[in-house]
Structure formats: C-alpha cells, structure tokens
N, C-alpha and C positions, 0 to 999 in steps of 0.2 A: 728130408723126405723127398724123393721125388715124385716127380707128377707129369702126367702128359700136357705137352705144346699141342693145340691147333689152328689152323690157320683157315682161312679158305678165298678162294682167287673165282672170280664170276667173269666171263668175259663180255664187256657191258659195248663192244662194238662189230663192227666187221671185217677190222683187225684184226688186232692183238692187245688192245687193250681191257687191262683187267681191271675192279674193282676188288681190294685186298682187304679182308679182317681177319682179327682177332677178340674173342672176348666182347666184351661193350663198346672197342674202341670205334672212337667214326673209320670208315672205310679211307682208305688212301687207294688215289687213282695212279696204275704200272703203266706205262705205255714207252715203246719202244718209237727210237728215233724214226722221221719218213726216209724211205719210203715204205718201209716196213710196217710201220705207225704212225702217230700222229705228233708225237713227242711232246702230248698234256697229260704228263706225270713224269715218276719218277720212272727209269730204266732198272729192270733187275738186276744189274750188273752195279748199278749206283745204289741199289737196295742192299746189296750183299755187301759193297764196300762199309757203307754206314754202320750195319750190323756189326763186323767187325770193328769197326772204332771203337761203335758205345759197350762191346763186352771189353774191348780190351783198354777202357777207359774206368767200367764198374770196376774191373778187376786191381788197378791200381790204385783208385780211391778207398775200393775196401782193406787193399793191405795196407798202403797208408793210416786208416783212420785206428787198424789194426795193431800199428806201430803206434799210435796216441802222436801224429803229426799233422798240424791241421794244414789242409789245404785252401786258400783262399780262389780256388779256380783252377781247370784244369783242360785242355785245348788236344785232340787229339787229330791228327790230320792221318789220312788215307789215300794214296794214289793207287790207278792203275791204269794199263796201257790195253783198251780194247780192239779185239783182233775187227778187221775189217770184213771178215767175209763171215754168212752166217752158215750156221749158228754162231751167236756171238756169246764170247769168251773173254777171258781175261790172259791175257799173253803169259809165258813161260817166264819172259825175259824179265826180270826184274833188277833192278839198281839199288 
C-alpha cells in the first residue's frame, strides 16, 4: 500500500540553516557550508548522498534476505563532486 512521505524544513537562523523533520523523529540540523552558512549540520547535498546509500543499501539487504542469504554487515559508500558556484549542485561528471 502506499502512503504519503512528509517532511518539513524551519529555517531556525539568518542564513540558511534549517531545522528538518519527519514524523516523531528529533529534528536534524541542514546548514550549508560559510560563507553561505555556518556549516553546524549536515549540507543538503550530503543529505541527498546518504539517502541514496541507505535506499540502495535496504534494497539489497531485502533482496538478500529475499534469497534466504544472511548477511553479517553491509557498508555502502557514496561520493560526489560538488559544483563550486551556487546554487550548489552535484557535478555531471561522474567516474
């Protein structure tokens, strides 16, 4: 069944730093590097990397477990190359 995701972002300075939830979860603090921000949290661009890790880490733990193979650990790593000028992006150029 699906179901609606929401989220919501407060902007808690005179930046850009935001305060992020979801659900009952405690808030996580966004904040973009200076001079921009303050760089006390994470960056959205480090937010979106992770996110893709952890789906494409459930998703092969579930085929796995799928397969009846157990896993004792499982380690996903994510790079990207962010553009330097803003708005800030994640580069084309990938390896």
């Amino acid at each position: 069944m699906d179901y609606q995701l929401e989220v919501s972002v407060d902007l808690t300075n005179q930046k850009v730093q935001f305060a992020g939830i979801t659900r009952s979860n405690p808030a996580i603090t966004i904040d973009s590097k200076p001079p921009l921000g303050d760089g006390q949290g994470y960056t959205p661009l480090e937010l979106l990397l992770i996110s893709l890790a952890s789906c494409s880490g459930t998703t092969i733990v579930t085929l796995l477990r799928k397969m009846r193979k157990n896993n004792f650990g499982l380690k996903v790593k994510a790079k990207g190359i962010r553009r330097d000028q803003n708005p800030s992006s994640l580069s084309k150029d990938f390896s």
